[in-house]
C-alpha positions as CSV (number, residue, x, y, z in Angstrom):
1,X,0.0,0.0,0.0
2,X,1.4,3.3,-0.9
3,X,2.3,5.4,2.1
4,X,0.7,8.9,0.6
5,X,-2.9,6.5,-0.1
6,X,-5.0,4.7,2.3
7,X,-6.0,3.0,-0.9
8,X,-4.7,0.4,-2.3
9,X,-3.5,0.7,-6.0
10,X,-4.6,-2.6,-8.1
11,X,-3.4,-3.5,-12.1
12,X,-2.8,-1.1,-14.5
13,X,-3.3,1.6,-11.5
14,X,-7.0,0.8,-10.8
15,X,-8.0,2.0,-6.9
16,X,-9.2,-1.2,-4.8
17,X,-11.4,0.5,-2.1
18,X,-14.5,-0.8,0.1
19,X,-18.1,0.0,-0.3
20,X,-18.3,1.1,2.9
21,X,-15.5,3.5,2.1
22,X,-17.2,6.0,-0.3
23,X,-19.1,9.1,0.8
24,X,-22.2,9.3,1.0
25,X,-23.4,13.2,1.5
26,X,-26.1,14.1,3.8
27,X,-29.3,14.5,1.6
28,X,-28.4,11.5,0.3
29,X,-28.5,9.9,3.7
30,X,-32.4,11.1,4.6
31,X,-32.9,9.7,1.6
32,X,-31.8,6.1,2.1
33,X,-33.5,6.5,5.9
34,X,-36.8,7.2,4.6
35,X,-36.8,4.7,2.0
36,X,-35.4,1.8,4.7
37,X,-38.5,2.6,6.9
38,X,-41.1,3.5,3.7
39,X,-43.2,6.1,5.3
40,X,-43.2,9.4,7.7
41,X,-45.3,11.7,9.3
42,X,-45.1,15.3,8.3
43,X,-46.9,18.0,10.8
44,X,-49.7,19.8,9.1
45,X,-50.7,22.4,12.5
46,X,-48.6,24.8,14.3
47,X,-46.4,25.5,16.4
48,X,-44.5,22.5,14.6
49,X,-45.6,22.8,11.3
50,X,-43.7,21.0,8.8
51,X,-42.1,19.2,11.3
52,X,-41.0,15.6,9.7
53,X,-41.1,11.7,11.6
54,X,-39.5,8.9,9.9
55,X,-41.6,5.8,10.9
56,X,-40.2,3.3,12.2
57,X,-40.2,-0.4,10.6
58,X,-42.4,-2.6,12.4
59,X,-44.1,-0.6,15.0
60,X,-44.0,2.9,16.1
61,X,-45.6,4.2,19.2
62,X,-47.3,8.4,19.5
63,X,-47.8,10.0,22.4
64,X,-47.0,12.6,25.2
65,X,-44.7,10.4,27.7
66,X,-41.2,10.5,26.9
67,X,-41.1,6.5,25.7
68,X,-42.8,7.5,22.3
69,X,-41.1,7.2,19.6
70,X,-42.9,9.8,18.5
71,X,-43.4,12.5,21.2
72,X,-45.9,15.0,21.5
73,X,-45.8,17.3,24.1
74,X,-49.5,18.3,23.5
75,X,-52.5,19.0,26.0
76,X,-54.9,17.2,23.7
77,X,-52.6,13.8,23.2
78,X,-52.8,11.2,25.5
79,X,-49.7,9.9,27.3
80,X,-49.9,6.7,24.9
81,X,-52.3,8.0,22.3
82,X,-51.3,5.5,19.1
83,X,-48.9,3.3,17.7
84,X,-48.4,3.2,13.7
85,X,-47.5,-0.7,12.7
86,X,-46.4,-1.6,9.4
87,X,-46.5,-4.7,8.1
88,X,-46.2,-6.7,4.3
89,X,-45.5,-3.0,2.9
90,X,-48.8,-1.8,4.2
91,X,-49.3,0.6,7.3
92,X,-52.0,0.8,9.9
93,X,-52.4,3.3,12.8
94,X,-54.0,2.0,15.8
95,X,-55.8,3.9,18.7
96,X,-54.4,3.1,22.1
97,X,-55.6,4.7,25.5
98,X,-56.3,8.5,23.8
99,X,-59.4,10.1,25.4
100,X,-59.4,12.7,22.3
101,X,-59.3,10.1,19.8
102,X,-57.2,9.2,16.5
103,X,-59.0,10.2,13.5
104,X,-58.1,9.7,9.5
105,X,-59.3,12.1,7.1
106,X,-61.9,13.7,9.8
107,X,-63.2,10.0,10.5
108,X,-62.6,8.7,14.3
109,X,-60.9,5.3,14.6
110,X,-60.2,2.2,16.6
111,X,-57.5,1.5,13.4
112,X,-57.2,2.2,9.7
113,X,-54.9,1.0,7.0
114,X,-53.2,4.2,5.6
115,X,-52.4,5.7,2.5
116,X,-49.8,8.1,0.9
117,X,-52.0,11.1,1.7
118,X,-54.2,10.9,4.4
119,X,-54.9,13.2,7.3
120,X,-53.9,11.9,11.1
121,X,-55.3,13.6,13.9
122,X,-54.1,12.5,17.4
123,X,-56.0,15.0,20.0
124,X,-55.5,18.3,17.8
125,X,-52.3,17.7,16.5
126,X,-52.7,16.6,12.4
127,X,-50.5,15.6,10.1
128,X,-49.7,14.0,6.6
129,X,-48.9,10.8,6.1
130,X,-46.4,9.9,3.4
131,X,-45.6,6.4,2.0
132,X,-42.3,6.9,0.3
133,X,-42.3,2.9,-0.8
134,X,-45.7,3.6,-2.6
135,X,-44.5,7.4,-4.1
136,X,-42.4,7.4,-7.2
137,X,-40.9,10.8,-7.2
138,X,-39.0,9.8,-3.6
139,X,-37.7,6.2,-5.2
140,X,-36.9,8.1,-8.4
141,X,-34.9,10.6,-6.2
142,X,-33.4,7.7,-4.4
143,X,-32.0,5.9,-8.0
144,X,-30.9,9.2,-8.9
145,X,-28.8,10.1,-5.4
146,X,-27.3,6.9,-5.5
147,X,-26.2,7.4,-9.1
148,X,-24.4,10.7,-7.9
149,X,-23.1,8.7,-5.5
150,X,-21.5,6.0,-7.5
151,X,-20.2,8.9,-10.1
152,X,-18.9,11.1,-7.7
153,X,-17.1,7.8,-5.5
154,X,-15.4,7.2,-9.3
155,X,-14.5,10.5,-9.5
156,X,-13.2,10.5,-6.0
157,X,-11.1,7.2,-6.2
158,X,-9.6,8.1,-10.0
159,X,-8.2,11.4,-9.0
């Protein structure tokens, strides 16, 4: 290995380098994140609006006490107000002990399989759900970061 290069130089000059070696820059990475998990919740009401949670894979529980993953440190949310569960590519939010309710698109709910688009109330707080598995323009932007990514890892490693 050449003492001026972490790399190490192969035949005919070629750079030998790990996957796990090339950048990756930081839009790219919420990019990845959200497409790992498929879906997020982005706040539609103030004070937080446009606020943005990724969801988590499997399960992910909404709520005022500190144990949420999503917390909401709202009068009208309960301490365990929801959890949102995905499962086979689909999502489903479930009411849990809320005594202002969990409602989808104005209609109150014991649980509802979502779609990219619909309106979540918990208590007063609403926002937007977004299914980044089931929305082209997010995978498109995905194929298109990692493309950057591979041509500016070539560009990187040839210089």
């Amino acid at each position: 290995m050449n003492q001026q290069n972490k790399h190490q130089d192969g035949p005919q000059g070629t750079r030998i380098f790990r996957l796990q070696d090339v950048p990756i820059p930081e839009a790219e990475k919420a990019v990845i994140k959200l497409s790992k998990s498929g879906a997020k919740l982005i706040r539609v009401t103030d004070p937080h609006k446009g606020q943005e949670f990724v969801l988590h894979p499997g399960r992910t529980t909404i709520g005022r006490n500190k144990d949420n993953d999503v917390v909401l440190d709202e009068a009208t949310v309960s301490a365990v107000h929801a959890r949102i569960v995905s499962e086979n590519n689909s999502w489903r939010v479930i009411n849990l002990l809320s005594s202002n309710g969990t409602f989808v698109n104005g209609q109150k709910i014991t649980q509802h399989s979502l779609n990219h688009g619909d309106r979540i109330r918990f208590g007063e707080v609403a926002f937007y759900f977004e299914a980044a598995a089931r929305n082209k323009s997010v995978r498109v932007l995905f194929w298109l970061a990692l493309a950057a990514s591979v041509i500016a890892a070539a560009g990187y490693f040839l210089l």
